[in-house]
C-alpha distance (Angstrom), angle and dihedral (degrees) to the residues before:
residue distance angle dihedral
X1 . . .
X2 4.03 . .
X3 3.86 116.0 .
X4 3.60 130.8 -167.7
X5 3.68 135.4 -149.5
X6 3.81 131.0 -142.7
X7 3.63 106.1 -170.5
X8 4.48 141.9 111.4
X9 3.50 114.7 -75.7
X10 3.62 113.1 -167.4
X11 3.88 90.7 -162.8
X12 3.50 126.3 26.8
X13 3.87 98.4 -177.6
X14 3.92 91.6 56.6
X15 4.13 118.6 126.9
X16 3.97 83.5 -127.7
X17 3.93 144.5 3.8
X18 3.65 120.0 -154.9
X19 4.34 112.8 -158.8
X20 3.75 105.6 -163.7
X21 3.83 114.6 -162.1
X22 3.47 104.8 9.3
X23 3.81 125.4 168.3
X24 3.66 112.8 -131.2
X25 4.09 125.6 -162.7
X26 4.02 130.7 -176.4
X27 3.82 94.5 32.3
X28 3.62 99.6 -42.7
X29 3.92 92.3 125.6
X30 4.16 80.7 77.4
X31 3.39 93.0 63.4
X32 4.12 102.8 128.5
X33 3.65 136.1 173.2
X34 3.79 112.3 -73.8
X35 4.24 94.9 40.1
X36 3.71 125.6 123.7
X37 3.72 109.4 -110.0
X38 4.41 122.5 -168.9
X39 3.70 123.0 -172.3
X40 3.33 156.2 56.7
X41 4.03 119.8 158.0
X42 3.47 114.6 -22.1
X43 4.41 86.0 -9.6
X44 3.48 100.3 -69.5
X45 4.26 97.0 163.4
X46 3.70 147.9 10.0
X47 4.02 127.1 -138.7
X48 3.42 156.9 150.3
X49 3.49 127.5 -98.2
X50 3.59 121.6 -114.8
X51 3.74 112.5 178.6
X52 3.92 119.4 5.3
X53 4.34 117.0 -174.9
X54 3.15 126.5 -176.7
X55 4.01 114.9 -134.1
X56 4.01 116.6 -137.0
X57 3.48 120.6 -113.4
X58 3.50 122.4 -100.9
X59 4.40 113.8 -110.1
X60 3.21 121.2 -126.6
X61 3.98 88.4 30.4
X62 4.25 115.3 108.9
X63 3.71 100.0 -173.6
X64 3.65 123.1 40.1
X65 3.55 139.2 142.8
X66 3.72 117.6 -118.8
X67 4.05 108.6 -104.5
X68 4.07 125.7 -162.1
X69 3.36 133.9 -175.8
X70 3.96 119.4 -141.7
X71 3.87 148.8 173.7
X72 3.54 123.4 -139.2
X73 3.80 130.6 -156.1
X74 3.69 103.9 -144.2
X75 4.50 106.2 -128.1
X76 3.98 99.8 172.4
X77 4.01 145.1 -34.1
X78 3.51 130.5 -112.1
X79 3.72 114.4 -91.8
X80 4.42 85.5 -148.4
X81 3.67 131.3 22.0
X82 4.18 126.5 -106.5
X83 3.75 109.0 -167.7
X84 3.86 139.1 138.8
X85 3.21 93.8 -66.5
X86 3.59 98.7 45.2
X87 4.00 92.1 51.9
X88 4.00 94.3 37.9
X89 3.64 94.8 100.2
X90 4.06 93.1 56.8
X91 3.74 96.8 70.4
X92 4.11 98.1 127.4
X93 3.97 86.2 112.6
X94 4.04 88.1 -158.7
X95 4.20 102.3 50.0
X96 3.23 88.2 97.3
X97 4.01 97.2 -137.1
X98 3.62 124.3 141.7
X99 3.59 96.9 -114.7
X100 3.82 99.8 61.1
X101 3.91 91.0 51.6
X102 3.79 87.2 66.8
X103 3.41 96.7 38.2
X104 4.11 87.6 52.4
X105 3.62 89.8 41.8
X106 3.91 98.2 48.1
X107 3.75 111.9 15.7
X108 3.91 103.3 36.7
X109 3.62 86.1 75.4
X110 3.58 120.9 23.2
X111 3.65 108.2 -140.1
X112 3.53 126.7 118.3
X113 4.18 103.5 -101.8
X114 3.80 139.8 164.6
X115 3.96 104.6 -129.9
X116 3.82 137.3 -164.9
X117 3.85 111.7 -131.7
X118 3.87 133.0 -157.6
X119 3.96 123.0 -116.0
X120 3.53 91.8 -98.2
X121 3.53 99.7 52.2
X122 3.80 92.3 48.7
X123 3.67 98.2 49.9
X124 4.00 85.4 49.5
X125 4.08 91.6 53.7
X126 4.00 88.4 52.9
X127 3.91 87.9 60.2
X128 4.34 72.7 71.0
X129 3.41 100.6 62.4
């Protein structure tokens, strides 16, 4: 499975970025060590994940999203960017296109997440890099 990340990256050259605590939604709480992972703010690089933990729920706490923290080994940038408002427009959430999974995924809500994405929508974010 390919995941993606939507969260700040403070440098988008680094060799690796480590994400500690980060919620995950649609399958992302699989992600493992080995996946593909594309992202950053407005997809700014692709890698491979190198460590993947999964952080213990909290007690006392019914509802909570799954969290993991993970290290990524940087493999290349995007050549264009593939934000919000790039992925605005694809907002018929049953057209089945590529683009409007990542805008549901990322944009519907607008918290930081770790996502798992279909075949489709990963081949379509390697156009990117």
């Amino acid at each position: 499975m390919t995941f993606a990340i939507k969260a700040e990256v403070s440098d988008p050259g680094a060799e690796t970025f480590a994400f500690s605590g980060q919620k995950t939604m649609y399958a992302g709480k699989h992600i493992a060590k080995g996946d593909t992972i594309e992202g950053g703010p407005g997809l700014i690089a692709s890698g491979v994940v190198t460590s993947a933990k999964a952080i213990a729920k909290k007690r006392g706490i019914v509802r909570q999203t799954p969290r993991v923290s993970i290290t990524i080994r940087h493999t290349a940038l995007a050549k264009r960017r593939l934000g919000r408002s790039e992925l605005k427009l694809f907002s018929d959430w049953n057209d089945g296109r590529p683009e409007t999974e990542l805008n549901f995924k990322f944009y519907r809500q607008a918290t930081n997440k770790i996502v798992g994405i279909s075949n489709e929508a990963a081949a379509f974010l390697r156009g990117f890099f």
